[in-house]
N, C-alpha and C positions, 0 to 999 in steps of 0.2 A: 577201763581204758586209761583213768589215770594212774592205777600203777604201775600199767605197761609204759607209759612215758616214762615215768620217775624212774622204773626199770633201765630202758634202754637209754635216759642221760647219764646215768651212775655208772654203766657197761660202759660209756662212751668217755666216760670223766676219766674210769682207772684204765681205760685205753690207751688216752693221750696223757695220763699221768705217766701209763707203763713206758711211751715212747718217748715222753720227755725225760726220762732219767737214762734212756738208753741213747740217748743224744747228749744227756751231759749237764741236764738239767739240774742234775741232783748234787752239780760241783766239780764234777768229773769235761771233758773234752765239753766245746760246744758245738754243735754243726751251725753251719753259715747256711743260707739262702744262696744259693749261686745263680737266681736271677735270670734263668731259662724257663721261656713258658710251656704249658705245657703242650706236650705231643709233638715237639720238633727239637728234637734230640740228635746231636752229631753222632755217626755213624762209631758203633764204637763197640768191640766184643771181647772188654776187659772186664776180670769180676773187680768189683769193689775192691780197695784195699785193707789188710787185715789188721785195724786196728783198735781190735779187743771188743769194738762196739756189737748187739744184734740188733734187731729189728723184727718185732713181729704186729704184723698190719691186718685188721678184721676188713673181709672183703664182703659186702653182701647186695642179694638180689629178692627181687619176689617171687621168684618161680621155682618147680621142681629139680630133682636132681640129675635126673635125664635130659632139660631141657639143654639148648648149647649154652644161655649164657653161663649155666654150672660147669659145663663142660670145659669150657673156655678159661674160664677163671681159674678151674684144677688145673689145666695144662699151662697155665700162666704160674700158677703159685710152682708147679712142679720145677719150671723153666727157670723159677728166679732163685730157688732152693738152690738148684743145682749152679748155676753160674755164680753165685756168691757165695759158694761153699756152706750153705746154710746160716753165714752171716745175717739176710734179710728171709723170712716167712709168711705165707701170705693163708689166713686162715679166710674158707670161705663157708658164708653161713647161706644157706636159700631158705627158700619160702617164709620171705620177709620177718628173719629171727633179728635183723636188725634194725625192723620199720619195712613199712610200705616205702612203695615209689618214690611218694615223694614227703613223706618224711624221714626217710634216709636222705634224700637230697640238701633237706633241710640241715639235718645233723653234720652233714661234710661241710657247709658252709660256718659252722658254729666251730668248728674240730672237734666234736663229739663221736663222730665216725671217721674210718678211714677213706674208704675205696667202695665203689660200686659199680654195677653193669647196671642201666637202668633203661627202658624206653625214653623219647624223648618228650614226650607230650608232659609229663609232672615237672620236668626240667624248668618247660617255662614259665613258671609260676615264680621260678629265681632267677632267669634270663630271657628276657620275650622275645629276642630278636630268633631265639631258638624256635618259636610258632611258626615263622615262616614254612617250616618242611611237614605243619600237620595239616595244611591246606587240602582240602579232597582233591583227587586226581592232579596233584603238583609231577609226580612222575608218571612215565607211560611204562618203566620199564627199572628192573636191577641195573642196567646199565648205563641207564640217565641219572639215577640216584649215586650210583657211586663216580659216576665222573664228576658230579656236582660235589659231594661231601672227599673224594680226594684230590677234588681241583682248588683254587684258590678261593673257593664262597665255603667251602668246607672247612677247609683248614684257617680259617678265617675264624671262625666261628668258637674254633678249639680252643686257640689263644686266647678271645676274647672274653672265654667262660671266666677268666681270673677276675674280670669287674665284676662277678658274682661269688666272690670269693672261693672258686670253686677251680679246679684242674681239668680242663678235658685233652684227654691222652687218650683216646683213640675212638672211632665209630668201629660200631658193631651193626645187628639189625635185628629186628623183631619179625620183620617177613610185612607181606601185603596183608591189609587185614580185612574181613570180609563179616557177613553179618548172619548170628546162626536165629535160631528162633523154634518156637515150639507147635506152630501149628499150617506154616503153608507158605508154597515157594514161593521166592521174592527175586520179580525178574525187572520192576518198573519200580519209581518213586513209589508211585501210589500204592505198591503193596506194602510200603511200611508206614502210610496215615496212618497216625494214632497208634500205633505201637510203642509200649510201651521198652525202655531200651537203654540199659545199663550203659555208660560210655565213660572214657578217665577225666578226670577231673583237667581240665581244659576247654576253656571257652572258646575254641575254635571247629574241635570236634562238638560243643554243643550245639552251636549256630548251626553246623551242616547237617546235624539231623532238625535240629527245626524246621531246619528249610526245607525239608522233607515232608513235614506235619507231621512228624514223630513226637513221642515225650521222651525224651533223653534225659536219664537218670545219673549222676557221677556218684561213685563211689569205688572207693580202696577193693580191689581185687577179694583180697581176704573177704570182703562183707556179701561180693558180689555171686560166688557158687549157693552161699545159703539164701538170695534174694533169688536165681532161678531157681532154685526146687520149692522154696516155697510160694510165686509165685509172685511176687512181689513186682519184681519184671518181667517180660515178656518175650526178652531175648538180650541178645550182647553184640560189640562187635570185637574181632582178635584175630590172630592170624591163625592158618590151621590149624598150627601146632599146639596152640593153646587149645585147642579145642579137645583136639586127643589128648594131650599128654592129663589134662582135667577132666575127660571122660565125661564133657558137656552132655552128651546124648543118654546119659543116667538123671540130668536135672533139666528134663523136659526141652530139652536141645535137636528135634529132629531134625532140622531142616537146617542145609548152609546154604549160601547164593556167592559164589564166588565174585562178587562186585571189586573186590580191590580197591577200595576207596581211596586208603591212605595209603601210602609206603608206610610202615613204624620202625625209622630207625632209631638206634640206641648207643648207647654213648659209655664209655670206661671213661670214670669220672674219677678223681682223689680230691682231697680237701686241701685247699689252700695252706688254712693255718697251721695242719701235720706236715703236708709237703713242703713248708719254708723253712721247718728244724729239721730236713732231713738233708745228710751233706750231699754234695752233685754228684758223685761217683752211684748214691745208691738210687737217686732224681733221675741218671740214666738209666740205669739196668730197668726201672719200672718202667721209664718210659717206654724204650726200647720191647719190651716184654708183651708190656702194653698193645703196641701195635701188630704184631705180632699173635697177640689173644684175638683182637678184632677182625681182622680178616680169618682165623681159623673159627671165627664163633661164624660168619657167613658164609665158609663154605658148609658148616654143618647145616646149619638153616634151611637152606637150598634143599638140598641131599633129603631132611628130616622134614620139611614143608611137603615133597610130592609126598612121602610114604604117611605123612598125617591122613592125607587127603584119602588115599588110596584104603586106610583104615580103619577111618570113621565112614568110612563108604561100606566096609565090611559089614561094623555095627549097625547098620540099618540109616544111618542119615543120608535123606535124599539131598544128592548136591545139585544144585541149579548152576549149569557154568553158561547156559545163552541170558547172560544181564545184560538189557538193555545200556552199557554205560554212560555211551554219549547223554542219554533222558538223565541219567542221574547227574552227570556233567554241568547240563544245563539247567536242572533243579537246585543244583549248589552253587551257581554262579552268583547270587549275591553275597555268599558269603564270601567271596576275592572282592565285591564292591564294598566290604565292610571291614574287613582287614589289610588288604593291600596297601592303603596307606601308610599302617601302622608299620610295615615294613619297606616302602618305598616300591614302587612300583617298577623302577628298573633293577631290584635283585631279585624282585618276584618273575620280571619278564629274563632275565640273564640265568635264571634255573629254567624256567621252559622251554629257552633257546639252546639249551644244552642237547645235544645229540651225540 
């Protein structure tokens, strides 16, 4: 483990050594800060201008290469090749070749990484007002979630990311996430007492399986396929797609219960300290590109979420889709009397007033 660290800071060091000399570090031009936050970008569909400099930016996620956020990323790096004549480059690594979740997180606030698509839940560990959306049942719906994260509580939140030294330039999504398990349907709280149950490192999805009478496990995705098969846990929770595209029902995964608990949305994040050498002409193209990646990583989502369902149903997992949700609603209501403060009680009530 630690020479995977020492690994992925030295990858990160001749990263931002490679792009500080391609900004001018090394003597040559310097790029300016042009003082735009991220993910609100004037409208604009000029390439960069050619002046000798390139840019090449490591982009990385946890997941595989079928999933959307790879998909999305490709079609973004592909997007930004091309409108800047292959001035800027965007390489993309998955299944956490540049760190988990949230130690890629960590590395963009350090400038040891560049860019990532992440969940939001490892997020808040480097900005907490980001917790507020992992609240159980905060949305009813895709359509209350993205009016909230494209209305002004969303875009709120993007900008804000820079007190975390960090760039948020665009939502994406991870999908509704639901909870699989190995031995029997799960339609009421009480069929998950005592279950034992992998969840991400986040103290808010802990409390809401506590409140449960679960034992809710965190750990790094990476660690979490070889904890179901050898039994370590007892199940997980994730959205379809993860399920299939990880072929969960080979590591003792029969059973899903379509509860929806959480919305998991996700975020196009860049690193502060890389994005302030980088000059504003190439700050828009990303941005720009940016937005553009996250809504085309949601409509695959959508699209890739039914045909999950529809596939692991193939493989033999029995889906539970009559859950009880209101019981589970009202089984996780102390966990809104234990955090709602922490985020203010009228942006908690102004996201569920959203329709």
């Amino acid at each position: 483990m630690l020479r995977k660290k020492w690994s992925l800071l030295l990858s990160g060091i001749m990263s931002a050594s490679l792009l500080l000399t391609a900004c001018g570090g090394g003597g040559g031009q310097s790029a300016q800060p042009s003082g735009q936050t991220g993910g609100q970008p004037a409208a604009s569909s000029e390439a960069p201008k050619n002046d000798g400099q390139s840019y090449v930016l490591k982009a990385g996620h946890s997941l595989t290469e079928d999933h959307p956020y790879h998909l999305a990323l490709k079609k973004m790096a592909e997007d930004v090749d091309k409108r800047s004549n292959g001035k800027v480059k965007i390489e993309v690594y998955p299944l956490s070749q540049l760190g988990a979740e949230r130690e890629l997180t960590e590395a963009l606030t350090f400038g040891t990484a560049d860019m990532s698509i992440t969940s939001t839940a490892p997020v808040t560990n480097f900005y907490q007002k980001l917790g507020v959306l992992d609240l159980p049942f905060l949305f009813e719906s895709r359509e209350q979630a993205y009016k909230v994260l494209d209305g002004k509580v969303g875009q709120d939140m993007l900008k804000d990311m820079e007190s975390a030294n960090l760039i948020g330039l665009a939502w994406a999504e991870n999908g509704f996430r639901h909870i699989t398990n190995g031995s029997k349907d799960i339609k009421k709280p009480e069929d998950v007492a005592g279950m034992k149950i992998r969840t991400q490192e986040n103290p808010i999805h802990l409390a809401a399986f506590e409140a449960l009478g679960a034992k809710p496990t965190p750990m790094a995705w990476t660690e979490a396929l070889t904890a179901l098969q050898q039994g370590v846990v007892d199940a997980q929770e994730n959205p379809a797609i993860v399920a299939q595209t990880y072929k969960l029902y080979e590591s003792k995964q029969t059973h899903m219960a379509l509860t929806g608990h959480v919305y998991s949305a996700a975020m196009i994040l860049f690193s502060k300290p890389v994005w302030d050498k980088l000059p504003a002409d190439v700050q828009q193209l990303i941005a720009e590109e940016a937005k553009k990646a996250g809504q085309y990583e949601r409509e695959l989502m959508i699209k890739m979420e039914e045909e999950a369902i529809t596939n692991i149903k193939g493989k033999g997992v029995v889906i539970t889709e009559d859950v009880d949700k209101q019981a589970f609603r009202d089984a996780m209501k102390p966990v809104y009397d234990k955090f709602s403060g922490q985020f203010g009680k009228e942006l908690v009530d102004e996201i569920m007033n959203t329709k």
